[in-house]
N, C-alpha and C positions, 0 to 999 in steps of 0.2 A: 621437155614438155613442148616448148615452142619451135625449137630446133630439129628435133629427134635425135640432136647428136650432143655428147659430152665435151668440155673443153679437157683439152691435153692435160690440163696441171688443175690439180685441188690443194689449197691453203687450209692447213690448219692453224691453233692456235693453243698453246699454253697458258693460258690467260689467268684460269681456276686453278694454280698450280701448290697455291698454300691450301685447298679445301682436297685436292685428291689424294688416296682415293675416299670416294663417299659416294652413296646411293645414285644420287644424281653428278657427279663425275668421276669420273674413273680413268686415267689417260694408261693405266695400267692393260685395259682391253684396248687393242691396237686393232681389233676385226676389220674396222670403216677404214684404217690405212691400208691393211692388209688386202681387201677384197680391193680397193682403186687400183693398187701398185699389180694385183693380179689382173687385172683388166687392161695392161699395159698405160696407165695413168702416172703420170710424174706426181712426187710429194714434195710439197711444200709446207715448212714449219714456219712459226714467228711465235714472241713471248713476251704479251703486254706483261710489263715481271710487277704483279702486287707485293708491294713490301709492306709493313705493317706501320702505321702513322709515327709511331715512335715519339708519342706525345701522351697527354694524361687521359687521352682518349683511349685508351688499350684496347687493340683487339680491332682497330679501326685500319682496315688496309684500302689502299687506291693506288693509281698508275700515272696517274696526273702529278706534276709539281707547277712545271711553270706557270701553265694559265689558269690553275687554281691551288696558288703553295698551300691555303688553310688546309688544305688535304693531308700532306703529309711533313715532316720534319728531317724524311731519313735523309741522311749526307751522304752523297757519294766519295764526297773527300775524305771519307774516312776509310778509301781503300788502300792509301797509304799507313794506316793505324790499323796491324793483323791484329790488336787485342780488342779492338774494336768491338760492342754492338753489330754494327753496320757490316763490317766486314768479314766477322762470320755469318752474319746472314747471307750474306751476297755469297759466299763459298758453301753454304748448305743451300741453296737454292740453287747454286749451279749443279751440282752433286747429283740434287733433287731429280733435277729434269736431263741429268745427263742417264741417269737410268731408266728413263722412260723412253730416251732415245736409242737406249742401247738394245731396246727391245725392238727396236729396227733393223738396228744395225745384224741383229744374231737371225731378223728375215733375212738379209740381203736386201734393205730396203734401201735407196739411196735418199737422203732429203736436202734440197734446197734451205737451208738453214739462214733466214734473217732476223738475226737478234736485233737490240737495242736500236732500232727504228728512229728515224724522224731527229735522232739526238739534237743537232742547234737548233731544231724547231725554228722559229724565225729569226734569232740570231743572226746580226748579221745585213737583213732586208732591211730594216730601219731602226733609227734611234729607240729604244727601249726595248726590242726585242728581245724574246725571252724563246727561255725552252719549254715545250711540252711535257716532257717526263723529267720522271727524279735523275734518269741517269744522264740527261745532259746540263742538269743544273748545276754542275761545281764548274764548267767551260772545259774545254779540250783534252784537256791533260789529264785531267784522273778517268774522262770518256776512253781516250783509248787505253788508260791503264788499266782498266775494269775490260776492255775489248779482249785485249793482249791475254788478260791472267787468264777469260773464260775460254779464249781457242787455246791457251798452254794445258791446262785444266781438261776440256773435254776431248782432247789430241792426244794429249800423252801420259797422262794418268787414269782418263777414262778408256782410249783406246776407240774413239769413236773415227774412224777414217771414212764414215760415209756422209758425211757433213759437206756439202759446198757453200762457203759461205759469203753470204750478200752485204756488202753494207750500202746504207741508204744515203742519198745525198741531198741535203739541202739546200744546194749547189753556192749559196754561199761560209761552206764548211768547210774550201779546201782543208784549210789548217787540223781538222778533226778526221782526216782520213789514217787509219792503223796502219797503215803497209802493203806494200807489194806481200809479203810473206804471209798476212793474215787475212785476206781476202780475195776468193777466187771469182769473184763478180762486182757490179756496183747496179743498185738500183735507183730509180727514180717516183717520188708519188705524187702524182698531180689529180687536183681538184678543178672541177669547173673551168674548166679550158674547150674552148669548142673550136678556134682557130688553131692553126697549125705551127704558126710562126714560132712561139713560148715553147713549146714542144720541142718542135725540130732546133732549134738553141739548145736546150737544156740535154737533148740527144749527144748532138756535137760538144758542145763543152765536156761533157763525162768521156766523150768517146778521144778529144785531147788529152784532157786531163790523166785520164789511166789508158790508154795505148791497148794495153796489155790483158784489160778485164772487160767480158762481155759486159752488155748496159744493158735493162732488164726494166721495163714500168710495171715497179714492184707495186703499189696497188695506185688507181685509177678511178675515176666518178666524174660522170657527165664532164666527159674529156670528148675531143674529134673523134671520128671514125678512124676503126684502124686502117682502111683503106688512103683516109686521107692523110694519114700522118705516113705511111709508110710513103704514099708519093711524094711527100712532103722532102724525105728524106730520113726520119725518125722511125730508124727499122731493128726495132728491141727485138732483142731473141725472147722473149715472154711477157706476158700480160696479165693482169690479175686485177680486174674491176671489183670493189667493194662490195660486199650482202646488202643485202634492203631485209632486215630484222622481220620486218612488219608486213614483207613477201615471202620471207622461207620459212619461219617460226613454225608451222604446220601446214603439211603439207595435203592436205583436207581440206582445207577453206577455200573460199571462194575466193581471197585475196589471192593465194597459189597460184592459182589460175591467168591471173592479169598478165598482160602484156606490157603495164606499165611498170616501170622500178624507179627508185630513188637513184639509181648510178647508175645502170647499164641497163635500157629496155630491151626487149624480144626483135625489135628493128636493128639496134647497135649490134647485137651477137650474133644475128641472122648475117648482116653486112659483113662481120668479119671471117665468120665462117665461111661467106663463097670466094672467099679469094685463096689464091692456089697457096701462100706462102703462111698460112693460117694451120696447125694442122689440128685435128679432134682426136678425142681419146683411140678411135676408130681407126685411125690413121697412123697411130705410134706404131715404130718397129718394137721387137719385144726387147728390153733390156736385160732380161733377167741374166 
């Protein structure tokens, strides 16, 4: 609308994944990946994974633990106990949405795949720090056990090989990172950063730390210009600034229209779009 041009990569989301399929979701119709990846458009997945509160609330599901545990109860350390509650849900919800990816996989679609997001959440940064989701609440070790089982899982039982998969850094996490073997990237998501210096740090720290794995600013919100941070030094192979709900929700309104956004205005997109090292949907070679 502002630009006239599309960004290279669209993120999707798993999120409604205990309600589908139903009237208003369905991740079984794949069209909207289908018609981007035919436009020569890279795909991107992630999967805020609702598990069910596992409390006398039944039926009560959230994605939240740490900064709001009254949410939920479910344990990840119960992915050591396969008789588990817990652990066969977490093995029917990987199943779940390994079939909706397989419905990619049988396009030839390839997807950027980052699961389990953000896991030490602020762990780490300061005394009391806590995790944001259920799945970094038990601490490191049963994170990557649940990491490990779901790429064993959707590798070689589901046969999904079009998977490249992200893990995110909260850069005081070393100790929670899966493997060279189970991760073909590292991402980073920053908030509210408009200076460059935090950035191009958090660049070079991942880019020491794993050598080996492209670094990626997996999602982003009223952060620097990507011009400035690329001069800065902080030169991710991809970028992925956050929706503004209350800009895209319909796309009719007069709010659609604005040039203002909660994370990324029509000025920030324009700016990174004119630089040579930026590319748009426009500008992809075909993959297929």
């Amino acid at each position: 609308l502002h630009t006239g041009k599309y960004p290279a990569l669209n993120c999707f989301d798993y999120i409604h994944l205990p309600f589908s399929p139903a009237s208003w979701i369905d991740y079984g119709n794949i069209s909207v990946v289908e018609n981007w990846w035919k436009e020569k458009g890279l795909v991107s997945a992630m999967w805020h994974w609702n598990v069910p509160a596992n409390s006398a609330e039944t039926g009560k599901y959230a994605f939240y633990w740490g900064s709001r545990p009254e949410e939920t109860l479910f344990d990840i350390t119960k992915i050591n106990d396969s008789s588990s509650e817990e652990y066969q849900r977490m093995m029917a919800d990987i199943d779940k949405v390994s079939g909706y990816l397989k419905l990619l996989r049988d396009k030839q679609i390839p997807v950027i795949w980052r699961p389990l997001h953000e896991a030490a959440g602020n762990m780490g940064a300061y005394p009391g720090g806590t995790a944001w989701f259920w799945w970094g609440a038990g601490g490191a070790e049963p994170f990557k056990k649940l990491w490990r089982l779901m790429f064993d899982r959707m590798t070689h039982h589901h046969g999904l090989d079009n998977l490249i998969w992200v893990w995110t850094s909260q850069m005081t996490d070393a100790g929670w990172y899966p493997g060279d073997d189970y991760v073909d990237m590292v991402g980073r998501d920053i908030y509210n950063e408009s200076g460059t210096a935090t950035i191009k740090n958090d660049f070079t720290t991942l880019q020491e730390r794993y050598p080996d794995k492209p670094s990626a600013l997996s999602e982003c919100g009223s952060v620097a210009k990507i011009p400035d941070q690329w001069n800065a030094g902080a030169k991710w192979v991809w970028f992925m600034p956050w929706y503004d709900y209350d800009r895209t929700v319909d796309s009719g309104s007069e709010a659609f229209q604005l040039s203002t956004h909660q994370h990324a205005d029509a000025a920030w997109w324009k700016d990174a779009f004119d630089t040579d090292y930026v590319l748009t949907r426009d500008e992809m070679p075909d993959l297929k």
